[in-house]
N, C-alpha and C positions, 0 to 999 in steps of 0.2 A: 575517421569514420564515425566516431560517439558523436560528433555534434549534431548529425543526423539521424541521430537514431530515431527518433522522435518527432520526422518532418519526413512529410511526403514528397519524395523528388517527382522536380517535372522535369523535362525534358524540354531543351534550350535549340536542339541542332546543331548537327555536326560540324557547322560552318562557324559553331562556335568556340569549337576544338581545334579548327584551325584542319579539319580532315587526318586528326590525329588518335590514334588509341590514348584513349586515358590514362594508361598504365604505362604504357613500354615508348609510347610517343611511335610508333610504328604507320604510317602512311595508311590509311582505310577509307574507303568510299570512292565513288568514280572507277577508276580503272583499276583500283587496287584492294577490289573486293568488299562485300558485303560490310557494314560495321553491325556488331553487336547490342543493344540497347542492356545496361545493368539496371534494373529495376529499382533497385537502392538508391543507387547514386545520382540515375540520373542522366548518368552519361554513357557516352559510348564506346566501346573496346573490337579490339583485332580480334581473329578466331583462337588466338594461341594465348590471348589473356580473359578471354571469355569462352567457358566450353558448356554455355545454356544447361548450368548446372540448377535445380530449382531450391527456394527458399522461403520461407515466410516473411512477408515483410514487418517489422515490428509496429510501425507508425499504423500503417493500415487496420492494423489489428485495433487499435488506442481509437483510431479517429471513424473508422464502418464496422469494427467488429468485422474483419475479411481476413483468414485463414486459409486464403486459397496460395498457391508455390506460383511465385514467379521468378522468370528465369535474372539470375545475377550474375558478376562475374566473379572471377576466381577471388581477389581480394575480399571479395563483398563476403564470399562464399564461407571464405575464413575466420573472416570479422565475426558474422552471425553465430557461425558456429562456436567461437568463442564466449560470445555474449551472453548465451542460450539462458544457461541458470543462473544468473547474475540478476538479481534484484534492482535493475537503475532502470524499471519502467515507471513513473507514479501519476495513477489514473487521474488522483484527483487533482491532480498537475495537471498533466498534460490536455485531459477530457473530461473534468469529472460530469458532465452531462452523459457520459455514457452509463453511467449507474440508471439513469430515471428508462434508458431504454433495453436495456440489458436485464431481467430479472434474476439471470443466475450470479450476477456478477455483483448485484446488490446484495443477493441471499449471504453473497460472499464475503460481502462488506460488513453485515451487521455479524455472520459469526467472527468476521479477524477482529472486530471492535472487541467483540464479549471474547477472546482470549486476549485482546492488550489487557484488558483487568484483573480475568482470571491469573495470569501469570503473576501477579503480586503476591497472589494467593500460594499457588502450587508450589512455586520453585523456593519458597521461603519456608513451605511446612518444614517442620520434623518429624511432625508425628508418622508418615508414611513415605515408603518411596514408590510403591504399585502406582500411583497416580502422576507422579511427578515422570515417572518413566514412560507412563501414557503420551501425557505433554510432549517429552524430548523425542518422541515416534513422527514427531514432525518432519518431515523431510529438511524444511529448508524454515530455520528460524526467523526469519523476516515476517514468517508468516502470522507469527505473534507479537513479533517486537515493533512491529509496526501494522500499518492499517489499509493501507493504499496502495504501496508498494511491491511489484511483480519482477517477476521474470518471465520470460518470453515462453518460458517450460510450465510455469504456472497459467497463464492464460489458455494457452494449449490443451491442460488439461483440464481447468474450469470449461471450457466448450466444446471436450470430448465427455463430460461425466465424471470424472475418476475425481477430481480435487472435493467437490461440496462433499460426497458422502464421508470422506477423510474427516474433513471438518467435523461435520456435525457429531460425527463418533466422540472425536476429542472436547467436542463442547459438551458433551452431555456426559462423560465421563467428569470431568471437571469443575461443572457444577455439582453433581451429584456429590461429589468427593466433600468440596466448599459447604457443604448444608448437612452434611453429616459428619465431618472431621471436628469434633472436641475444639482444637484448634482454630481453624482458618471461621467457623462459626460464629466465631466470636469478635470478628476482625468488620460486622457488617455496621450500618449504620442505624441510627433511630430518626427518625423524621421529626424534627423538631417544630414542622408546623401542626400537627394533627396530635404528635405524640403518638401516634401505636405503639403496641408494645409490639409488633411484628418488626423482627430486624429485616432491611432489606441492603442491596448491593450494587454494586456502580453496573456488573453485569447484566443487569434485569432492564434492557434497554427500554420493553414495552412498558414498563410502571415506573421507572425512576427520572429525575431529571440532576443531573449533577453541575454544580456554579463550574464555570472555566477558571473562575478567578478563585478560592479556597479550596472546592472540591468536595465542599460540602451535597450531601444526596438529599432528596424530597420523592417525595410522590410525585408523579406527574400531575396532578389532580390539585395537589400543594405547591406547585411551582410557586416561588413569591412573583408577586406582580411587578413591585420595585425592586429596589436593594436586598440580596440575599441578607438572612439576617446574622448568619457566622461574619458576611462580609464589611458587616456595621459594627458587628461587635470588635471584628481587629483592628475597624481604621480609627475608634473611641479610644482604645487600648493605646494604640502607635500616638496617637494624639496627645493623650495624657504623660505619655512615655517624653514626648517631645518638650510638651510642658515641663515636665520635673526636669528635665535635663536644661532644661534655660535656664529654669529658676535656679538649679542651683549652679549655673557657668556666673549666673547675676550675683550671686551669695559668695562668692571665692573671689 
Protein backbone atom coordinates (compact mmCIF):
# COMPACT_ATOMS: atom_id res chain seq x y z
CA UNK A 1 0.00 0.00 0.00
CA UNK A 2 3.22 2.72 0.28
CA UNK A 3 3.34 2.60 -3.39
CA UNK A 4 0.21 4.45 -3.43
CA UNK A 5 0.48 6.71 -1.03
CA UNK A 6 1.10 9.42 -3.24
CA UNK A 7 -1.35 8.63 -6.20
CA UNK A 8 -4.84 9.25 -6.44
CA UNK A 9 -6.66 5.85 -7.11
CA UNK A 10 -9.29 5.60 -9.64
CA UNK A 11 -11.56 3.30 -9.80
CA UNK A 12 -11.40 0.53 -12.67
CA UNK A 13 -14.88 -1.62 -12.01
CA UNK A 14 -15.81 -4.41 -10.49
CA UNK A 15 -15.65 -6.48 -13.53
CA UNK A 16 -12.27 -5.93 -13.15
CA UNK A 17 -11.93 -7.84 -9.96
CA UNK A 18 -13.34 -10.46 -11.51
CA UNK A 19 -16.86 -9.60 -8.89
CA UNK A 20 -14.46 -10.30 -6.14
CA UNK A 21 -13.58 -8.46 -2.65
CA UNK A 22 -10.13 -7.21 -2.93
CA UNK A 23 -9.20 -8.52 0.27
CA UNK A 24 -10.81 -11.92 1.17
CA UNK A 25 -11.46 -12.80 -2.75
CA UNK A 26 -15.16 -13.19 -1.33
CA UNK A 27 -17.95 -13.18 -4.26
CA UNK A 28 -19.70 -9.29 -4.12
CA UNK A 29 -21.86 -7.57 -6.70
CA UNK A 30 -24.93 -8.88 -8.59
CA UNK A 31 -26.68 -11.36 -6.32
CA UNK A 32 -24.21 -11.28 -3.69
CA UNK A 33 -24.56 -7.98 -2.43
CA UNK A 34 -23.49 -4.54 -2.42
CA UNK A 35 -19.56 -4.07 -3.01
CA UNK A 36 -17.67 -1.45 -1.12
CA UNK A 37 -15.64 1.17 -2.97
CA UNK A 38 -12.06 1.88 -0.63
CA UNK A 39 -11.19 5.29 -1.55
CA UNK A 40 -7.45 4.59 -1.25
CA UNK A 41 -7.11 1.73 -3.29
CA UNK A 42 -9.28 2.07 -5.56
CA UNK A 43 -10.83 -0.97 -5.34
CA UNK A 44 -13.54 -2.70 -4.15
CA UNK A 45 -14.45 -4.92 -0.93
CA UNK A 46 -17.20 -7.17 0.91
CA UNK A 47 -19.00 -5.56 3.87
CA UNK A 48 -16.95 -7.79 6.35
CA UNK A 49 -13.51 -6.32 4.84
CA UNK A 50 -14.84 -2.92 4.54
CA UNK A 51 -16.83 -1.38 7.41
CA UNK A 52 -17.09 2.44 5.62
CA UNK A 53 -14.62 3.34 8.28
CA UNK A 54 -13.46 7.16 7.32
CA UNK A 55 -9.81 8.48 6.50
CA UNK A 56 -7.96 11.23 5.01
CA UNK A 57 -6.60 10.45 2.03
CA UNK A 58 -2.90 11.48 1.81
CA UNK A 59 -2.52 11.96 -2.10
CA UNK A 60 -5.51 14.33 -2.08
CA UNK A 61 -4.22 16.32 0.40
CA UNK A 62 -0.51 16.71 -1.79
CA UNK A 63 -2.45 17.10 -5.13
CA UNK A 64 -6.23 19.77 -4.10
CA UNK A 65 -5.10 20.35 -0.64
CA UNK A 66 -8.60 18.17 0.33
CA UNK A 67 -8.96 17.13 3.97
CA UNK A 68 -12.12 15.87 3.72
CA UNK A 69 -12.75 11.57 5.27
CA UNK A 70 -13.46 9.26 2.83
CA UNK A 71 -14.68 6.08 3.51
CA UNK A 72 -11.64 3.17 3.06
CA UNK A 73 -11.43 -0.31 3.93
CA UNK A 74 -10.22 -2.09 6.93
CA UNK A 75 -6.73 -2.58 5.39
CA UNK A 76 -6.55 0.80 4.08
CA UNK A 77 -7.88 1.87 7.52
CA UNK A 78 -4.82 0.34 9.12
CA UNK A 79 -2.16 1.30 6.59
CA UNK A 80 -3.20 5.17 7.25
CA UNK A 81 -3.13 4.75 10.51
CA UNK A 82 0.02 3.63 10.69
CA UNK A 83 1.47 5.97 8.31
CA UNK A 84 0.12 8.92 10.12
CA UNK A 85 3.43 10.65 11.76
CA UNK A 86 5.85 9.17 9.40
CA UNK A 87 7.58 11.80 7.46
CA UNK A 88 7.64 9.87 3.63
CA UNK A 89 5.21 12.77 2.14
CA UNK A 90 7.70 15.27 0.12
CA UNK A 91 5.83 18.18 -1.25
CA UNK A 92 8.28 19.24 -3.45
CA UNK A 93 8.34 15.90 -4.90
CA UNK A 94 5.41 15.05 -5.25
CA UNK A 95 3.63 18.74 -5.87
CA UNK A 96 5.86 21.39 -5.37
CA UNK A 97 3.36 23.72 -7.14
CA UNK A 98 1.37 23.47 -4.27
CA UNK A 99 3.49 25.89 -2.41
CA UNK A 100 2.59 28.91 -5.05
CA UNK A 101 -1.17 28.22 -4.09
CA UNK A 102 -1.14 27.24 -0.53
CA UNK A 103 0.10 30.50 1.53
CA UNK A 104 0.34 28.70 4.73
CA UNK A 105 2.10 26.00 3.36
CA UNK A 106 4.86 28.34 1.89
CA UNK A 107 4.93 30.52 5.13
CA UNK A 108 5.86 26.92 6.20
CA UNK A 109 8.50 26.39 3.81
CA UNK A 110 10.49 29.37 4.24
CA UNK A 111 10.42 28.86 8.24
CA UNK A 112 11.50 24.82 7.95
CA UNK A 113 14.38 26.47 5.42
CA UNK A 114 15.45 29.23 8.26
CA UNK A 115 15.58 26.10 10.96
CA UNK A 116 17.69 23.64 8.26
CA UNK A 117 20.29 26.67 9.07
CA UNK A 118 19.62 27.58 12.29
CA UNK A 119 20.30 24.05 13.46
CA UNK A 120 24.06 24.22 12.57
CA UNK A 121 23.97 26.96 14.87
CA UNK A 122 21.88 25.72 17.91
CA UNK A 123 22.64 22.09 18.49
CA UNK A 124 26.47 22.71 18.05
CA UNK A 125 26.55 25.90 20.77
CA UNK A 126 28.06 25.33 24.11
CA UNK A 127 27.63 28.25 25.43
CA UNK A 128 23.76 27.57 26.32
CA UNK A 129 21.23 24.90 26.61
CA UNK A 130 17.79 27.06 27.17
CA UNK A 131 17.82 27.55 23.42
CA UNK A 132 19.00 24.27 22.19
CA UNK A 133 16.20 22.78 24.31
CA UNK A 134 13.70 25.32 22.72
CA UNK A 135 14.73 23.63 19.28
CA UNK A 136 14.59 19.79 20.50
CA UNK A 137 10.40 21.11 21.63
CA UNK A 138 10.03 20.16 18.16
CA UNK A 139 7.63 17.45 17.89
CA UNK A 140 8.97 15.72 15.04
CA UNK A 141 12.67 16.42 13.99
CA UNK A 142 12.13 16.18 10.22
CA UNK A 143 10.83 19.40 10.82
CA UNK A 144 14.30 20.88 10.82
CA UNK A 145 16.30 18.29 9.29
CA UNK A 146 14.82 18.75 6.32
CA UNK A 147 12.72 21.07 4.20
CA UNK A 148 9.90 19.62 2.31
CA UNK A 149 9.24 16.77 4.02
CA UNK A 150 5.64 15.84 5.94
CA UNK A 151 3.70 13.77 7.67
CA UNK A 152 0.27 13.31 7.16
CA UNK A 153 -0.20 14.67 11.14
CA UNK A 154 1.96 17.59 10.02
CA UNK A 155 -0.22 18.73 7.19
CA UNK A 156 -3.26 18.26 9.32
CA UNK A 157 -2.16 20.57 11.44
CA UNK A 158 -0.67 23.27 9.16
CA UNK A 159 -4.39 23.48 7.92
CA UNK A 160 -6.02 23.39 11.28
CA UNK A 161 -3.63 26.26 12.68
CA UNK A 162 -1.65 24.71 15.31
CA UNK A 163 1.73 23.82 13.33
CA UNK A 164 3.03 27.70 11.80
CA UNK A 165 2.39 29.34 15.26
CA UNK A 166 4.91 26.26 16.68
CA UNK A 167 7.18 27.34 14.07
CA UNK A 168 7.38 30.79 14.25
CA UNK A 169 7.91 30.59 18.14
CA UNK A 170 11.06 28.47 17.45
CA UNK A 171 12.39 30.69 14.66
CA UNK A 172 12.33 33.64 16.60
CA UNK A 173 13.75 32.12 19.55
CA UNK A 174 16.56 30.93 17.51
CA UNK A 175 17.57 33.63 15.77
CA UNK A 176 17.34 35.73 18.69
CA UNK A 177 19.64 33.26 20.49
CA UNK A 178 22.19 33.28 17.06
CA UNK A 179 22.51 37.34 17.24
CA UNK A 180 23.21 37.40 20.73
CA UNK A 181 25.05 34.26 21.82
CA UNK A 182 29.15 35.34 22.02
CA UNK A 183 29.34 32.22 20.18
CA UNK A 184 27.16 31.26 17.27
CA UNK A 185 27.69 35.28 16.37
CA UNK A 186 30.53 34.76 15.30
CA UNK A 187 29.80 31.88 13.06
CA UNK A 188 28.08 34.67 10.30
CA UNK A 189 29.30 35.57 7.14
CA UNK A 190 31.00 39.01 5.55
CA UNK A 191 29.85 39.79 1.94
CA UNK A 192 32.80 39.80 0.07
CA UNK A 193 31.15 41.85 -2.71
CA UNK A 194 30.11 45.21 -0.93
CA UNK A 195 32.39 44.23 2.14
CA UNK A 196 30.08 45.55 5.02
CA UNK A 197 31.25 45.17 8.11
CA UNK A 198 27.55 43.94 9.00
CA UNK A 199 27.74 40.18 9.55
CA UNK A 200 24.94 38.46 8.07
CA UNK A 201 23.57 34.46 7.77
CA UNK A 202 22.40 31.73 5.55
CA UNK A 203 19.09 32.26 7.76
CA UNK A 204 18.08 35.76 6.49
CA UNK A 205 16.41 34.36 3.54
CA UNK A 206 14.83 38.06 2.43
CA UNK A 207 18.55 39.68 2.15
CA UNK A 208 20.92 36.90 1.44
CA UNK A 209 21.71 34.85 -1.45
CA UNK A 210 24.00 31.79 -0.81
CA UNK A 211 26.16 29.72 -3.95
CA UNK A 212 24.72 25.98 -4.15
CA UNK A 213 28.09 25.03 -5.15
CA UNK A 214 30.60 26.55 -1.87
CA UNK A 215 28.07 28.10 0.18
CA UNK A 216 29.43 31.16 0.21
CA UNK A 217 26.63 34.22 1.30
CA UNK A 218 26.09 37.65 -0.48
CA UNK A 219 23.59 40.11 -0.30
CA UNK A 220 20.86 39.64 -2.40
CA UNK A 221 21.52 42.95 -4.00
CA UNK A 222 25.48 41.61 -4.49
CA UNK A 223 24.41 38.39 -5.91
CA UNK A 224 27.47 38.01 -8.49
CA UNK A 225 26.11 37.90 -12.00
CA UNK A 226 28.63 35.28 -13.15
CA UNK A 227 30.90 32.94 -11.38
CA UNK A 228 30.72 33.16 -7.53
CA UNK A 229 33.81 34.61 -6.68
CA UNK A 230 34.87 31.81 -3.55
CA UNK A 231 33.86 29.59 -6.42
CA UNK A 232 36.90 30.88 -8.91
CA UNK A 233 39.05 31.23 -6.28
CA UNK A 234 38.75 27.18 -5.40
CA UNK A 235 38.66 25.94 -8.93
CA UNK A 236 42.40 28.37 -9.51
CA UNK A 237 43.52 26.80 -6.32
CA UNK A 238 42.35 22.85 -7.41
CA UNK A 239 44.03 24.01 -10.89
CA UNK A 240 47.37 24.87 -9.57
CA UNK A 241 47.13 22.03 -7.09
CA UNK A 242 46.73 19.78 -10.21
CA UNK A 243 49.62 21.64 -11.97
CA UNK A 244 52.15 21.02 -9.17
CA UNK A 245 51.12 17.39 -8.94
CA UNK A 246 51.97 16.68 -12.78
CA UNK A 247 54.91 18.52 -12.52
CA UNK A 248 56.30 16.88 -10.08
CA UNK A 249 54.73 12.96 -11.35
CA UNK A 250 57.03 14.58 -14.52
CA UNK A 251 60.12 15.34 -12.22
CA UNK A 252 60.18 11.63 -10.42
Amino acid sequence: MTGILTTIATQKGLDSQSFRCAACKAPVGIIFGMARTCYYTGQYYCNECHLQELRIIPARVLFNWDFKRYHVCVGSCEFLDSVEYSPGLDVNEVNGSLYSFIPELEQCRIYRTQLYHLKSYLLTCTYTETTKKVFRKLSDVHLYEHIHRYSLRNLIDLQSGSLLPQLTKVVRKAVKHVRKCPLCCQRGFVCEICRSPNVIYPFQLNETYQCNQCKALYHKECKPSADCPKCKRLEKRRHLFDNSQWQSDTCT
